[in-house]
C-alpha positions in Angstrom: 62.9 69.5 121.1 62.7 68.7 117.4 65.8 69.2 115.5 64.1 69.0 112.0 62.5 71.9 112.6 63.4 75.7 113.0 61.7 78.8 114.5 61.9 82.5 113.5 60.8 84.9 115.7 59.2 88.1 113.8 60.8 91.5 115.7 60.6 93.5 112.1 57.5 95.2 112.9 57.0 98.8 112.7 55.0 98.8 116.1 53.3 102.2 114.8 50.3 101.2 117.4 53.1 101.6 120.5 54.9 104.7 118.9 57.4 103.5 117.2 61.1 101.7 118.0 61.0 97.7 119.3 58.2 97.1 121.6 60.1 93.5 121.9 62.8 95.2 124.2 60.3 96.9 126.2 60.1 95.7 129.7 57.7 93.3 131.1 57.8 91.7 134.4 61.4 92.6 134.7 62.7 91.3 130.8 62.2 92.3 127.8 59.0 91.2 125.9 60.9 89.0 123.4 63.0 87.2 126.1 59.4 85.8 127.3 58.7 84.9 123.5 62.0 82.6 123.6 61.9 81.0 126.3 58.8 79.8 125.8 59.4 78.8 122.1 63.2 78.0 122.3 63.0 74.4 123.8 60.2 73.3 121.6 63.1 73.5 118.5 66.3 72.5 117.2 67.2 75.8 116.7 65.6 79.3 116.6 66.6 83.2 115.5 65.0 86.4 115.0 63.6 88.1 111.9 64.7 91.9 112.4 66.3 95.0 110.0 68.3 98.2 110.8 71.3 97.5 113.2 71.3 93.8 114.7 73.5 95.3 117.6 70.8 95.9 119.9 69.0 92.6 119.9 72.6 90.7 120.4 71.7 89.5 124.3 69.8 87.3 123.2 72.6 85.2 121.7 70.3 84.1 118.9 71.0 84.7 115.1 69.9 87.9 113.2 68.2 87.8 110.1 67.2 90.6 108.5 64.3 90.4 105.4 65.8 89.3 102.1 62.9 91.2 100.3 63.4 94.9 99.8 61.5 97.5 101.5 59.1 97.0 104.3 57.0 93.7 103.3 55.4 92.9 106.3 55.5 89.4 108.2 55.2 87.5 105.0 58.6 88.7 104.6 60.0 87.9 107.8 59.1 84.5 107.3 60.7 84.1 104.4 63.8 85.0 105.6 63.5 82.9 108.1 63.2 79.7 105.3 66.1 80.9 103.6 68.2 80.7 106.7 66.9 76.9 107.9 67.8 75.9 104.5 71.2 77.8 104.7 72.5 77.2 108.0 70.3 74.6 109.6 69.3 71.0 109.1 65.6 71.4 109.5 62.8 70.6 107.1 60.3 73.0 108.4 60.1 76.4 109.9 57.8 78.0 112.9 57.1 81.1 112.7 56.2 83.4 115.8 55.3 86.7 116.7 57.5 88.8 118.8 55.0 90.4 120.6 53.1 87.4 122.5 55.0 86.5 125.3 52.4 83.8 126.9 52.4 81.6 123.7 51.7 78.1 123.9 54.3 75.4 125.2 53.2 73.2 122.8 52.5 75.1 119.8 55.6 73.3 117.6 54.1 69.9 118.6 50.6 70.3 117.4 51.7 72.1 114.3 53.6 69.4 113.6 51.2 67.0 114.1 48.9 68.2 112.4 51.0 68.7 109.5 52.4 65.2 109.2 52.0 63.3 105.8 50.3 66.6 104.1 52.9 68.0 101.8 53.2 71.3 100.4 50.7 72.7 102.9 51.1 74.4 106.6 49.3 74.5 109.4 48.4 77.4 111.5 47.2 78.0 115.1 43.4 79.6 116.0 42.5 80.5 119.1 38.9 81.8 120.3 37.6 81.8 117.0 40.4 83.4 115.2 43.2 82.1 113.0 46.6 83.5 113.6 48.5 83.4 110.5 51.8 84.2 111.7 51.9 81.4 114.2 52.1 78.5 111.7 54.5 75.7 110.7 55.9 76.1 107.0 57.9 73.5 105.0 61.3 74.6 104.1 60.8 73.4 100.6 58.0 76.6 100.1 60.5 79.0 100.0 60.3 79.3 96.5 56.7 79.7 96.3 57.2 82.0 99.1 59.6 84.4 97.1 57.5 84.5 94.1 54.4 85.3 96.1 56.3 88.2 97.4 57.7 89.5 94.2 53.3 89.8 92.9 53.3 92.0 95.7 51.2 89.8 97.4 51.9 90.9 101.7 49.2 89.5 103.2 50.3 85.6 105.1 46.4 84.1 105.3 46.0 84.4 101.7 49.2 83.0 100.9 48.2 79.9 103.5 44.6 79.5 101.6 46.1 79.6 98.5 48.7 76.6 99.8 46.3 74.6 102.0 46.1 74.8 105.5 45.5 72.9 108.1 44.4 75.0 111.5 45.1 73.6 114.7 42.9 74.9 117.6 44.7 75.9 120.9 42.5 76.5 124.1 41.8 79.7 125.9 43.4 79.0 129.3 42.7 79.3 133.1 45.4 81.0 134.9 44.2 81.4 138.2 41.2 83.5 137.6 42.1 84.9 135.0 40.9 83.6 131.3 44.2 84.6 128.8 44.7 83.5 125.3 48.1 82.0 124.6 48.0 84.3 121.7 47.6 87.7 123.0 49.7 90.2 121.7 51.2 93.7 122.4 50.4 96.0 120.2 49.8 99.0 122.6 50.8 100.5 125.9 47.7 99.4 127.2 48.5 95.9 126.4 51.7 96.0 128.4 50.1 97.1 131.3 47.0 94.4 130.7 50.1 91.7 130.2 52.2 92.6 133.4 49.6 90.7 135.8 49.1 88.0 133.8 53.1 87.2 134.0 52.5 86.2 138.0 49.4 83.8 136.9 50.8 82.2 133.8 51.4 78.9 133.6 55.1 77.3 132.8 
């Protein structure tokens, strides 16, 4: 656990793709999809909360902090992520932020320690996790100090998170595809459709701890 860093979990989607409402609560191997994403990412950090608008009521079992965007309107993840700098600097100690999807509920164990790593002495910049060939720009480590930057970006209009991260300098940390059992599962897939909760359910009784 690192206490000078914070996570934010992003639950703000619109999850159009899985007809609408919070695909995070759905059930998957008996818990909801976003208690999967915390305890996985929860004991890598010093503290954690969720990103998420409309009425904070319904995601209050998890007993983590709600924030809701600070930017008006629906401005996508870059948002989210915002928010979630604004509250570390607010309400927590921590000199970076790590950002996480709420929809991947096999992400890595180690995914705050080799973001961190690779971030160390490089200011100003974050790093960001790839996987198969892919970066994933929501899954990165951000300096608490960029929220300004951040902000601005935002008020240009500008939505989308990998540009932002080219623009600042990053640094992309490469995670494995893994072996569970026979199965071959990237620590970053994602639920974005029914389908995908059906494909996730068998992976829950091979994944590793």
């Amino acid at each position: 656990m690192n206490h000078e860093i914070a996570g934010i979990v992003l639950a703000g989607g619109l999850s159009t793709r899985m007809g609408g409402g919070d695909k995070g609560l759905l059930a998957l191997a008996g818990r909801p999809v976003l208690a999967h994403v915390i305890s996985r990412l929860e004991p890598q950090l010093g503290s954690l909360a969720l990103n998420a608008n409309g009425d904070p009521s319904r995601f209050e079992t998890f007993g983590l902090p709600i924030i809701a965007d600070t930017v008006a309107g629906f401005a996508g993840p870059l948002a989210g992520v915002l928010a979630g700098l604004e509250w570390a600097a607010s309400a927590t100690g921590a000199k970076f932020v790590v950002s996480a999807a709420g929809d991947t509920p096999f992400l890595p164990a180690d995914l705050v320690g080799k973001l961190s790593s690779a971030l160390a002495g490089q200011a100003g910049q974050v790093s960001v996790a790839c996987s198969g060939g892919r970066r994933h720009p929501v899954f990165a480590l951000w300096p608490v100090s960029l929220r300004s930057t951040l902000a601005d970006v935002l008020r240009r209009g500008e939505r989308k998170v990998s540009a932002l991260q080219d623009m600042l300098g990053c640094i992309e940390v490469q995670f494995p595809i893994e072996q569970w059992g026979a199965r071959r599962v990237d620590p970053f897939f994602n639920i974005n459709t029914p389908q995908d909760l059906a494909d996730a359910e068998p992976m829950t009784g091979s994944r590793k701890s």
